[in-house]
Structure formats: C-alpha cells, structure tokens
C-alpha angles and dihedrals in degrees: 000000000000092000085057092045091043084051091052090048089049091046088044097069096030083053100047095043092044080049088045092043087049090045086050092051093055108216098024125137098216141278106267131185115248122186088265104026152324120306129190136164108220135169123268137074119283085248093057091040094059087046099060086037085059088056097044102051086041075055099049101037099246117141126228116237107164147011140171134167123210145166095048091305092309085118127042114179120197122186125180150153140261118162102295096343117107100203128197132195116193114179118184132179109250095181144324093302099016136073136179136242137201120166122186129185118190132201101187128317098305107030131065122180097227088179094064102043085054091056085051092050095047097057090052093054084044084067104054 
C-alpha cells in the first residue's frame, strides 16, 4: 500500500503542472507521454511554434544542432545537445491553428529520458 500512495503522491503534482502548462498554453490538448518522448498539439503556426522551440532550447541550454524545414513549411525539425541528451524537436502542421509536437531526448540507442522531453514541451506550450 505505501508504494501505491507514494504513486498517487508522484501522478498528483505531474498531473496538476502538465494541466497548468495546458492552461498556459491557452488551447492545448495536453502534454502526454509517448514511448520516445512527449507529444502535444497546440495552437499556433509551425512557424510560431519554432520559434518559440528556438527560445526555449537557448533557454535551456540545449545546442542546435541541427534544423531543417520540409513539405512547403508544413515541418519544421529542430536537433540539439545537452550533455548526453540528443534532443528533437518535430513541429507539423495539424491544421490551419493548430500544430503538432513531438519532443525526444535520447540518452543512447535504447533509452529516452521522457521526463525530460516533456519538461522541454511544456515550456514551449508555456509560451504560447
């Protein structure tokens, strides 16, 4: 029973800061754990939305590395550093006000630090 309470304690505050950072971002549908990462859709263009990805790595410390932009704009694709963590950033349109987000950081071929990635993602939709 403690492991399961201390479980509860641990969801509570992930829960509440993923609804604040939602609630930040203004018409976001949540942050949300994938197997690699943290994915949203959020509003704003893709080109809104790097922009705000750009400000957010500079504030994190994380450096690009790489970037690349395909399909007429609809895909923006952002890679950087920090430390260990190979970090990407892919923004698509989803549709004329909203774009999605998926953020990765990977520690080495079998291991991604989801927690991380969604820290990353929530700061983006904080801009908004």
């Amino acid at each position: 029973m403690p492991l399961a309470a201390e479980r509860g304690k641990r969801a509570g505050p992930r829960l509440c800061t993923g609804c604040l950072a939602a609630a930040a971002g203004g018409a976001a549908a949540g942050v949300y754990l994938t197997s690699r990462g943290a994915e949203a859709v959020i509003e704003g263009s893709v080109d809104n939305v790097a922009t705000r990805a750009k400000s957010v790595m500079g504030e994190m410390g994380i450096t690009k590395e790489g970037e690349s932009t395909e399909d007429q704009g609809a895909k923006h694709v952002l890679k950087g550093k920090k430390g260990d963590l190979d970090v990407n950033i892919d923004i698509k349109r989803e549709s004329d006000k909203t774009t999605k987000v998926e953020v990765t950081a990977r520690e080495n071929l079998a291991e991604w630090d989801k927690d991380y990635a969604k820290d990353v993602l929530n700061r983006i939709v904080e801009k908004g």
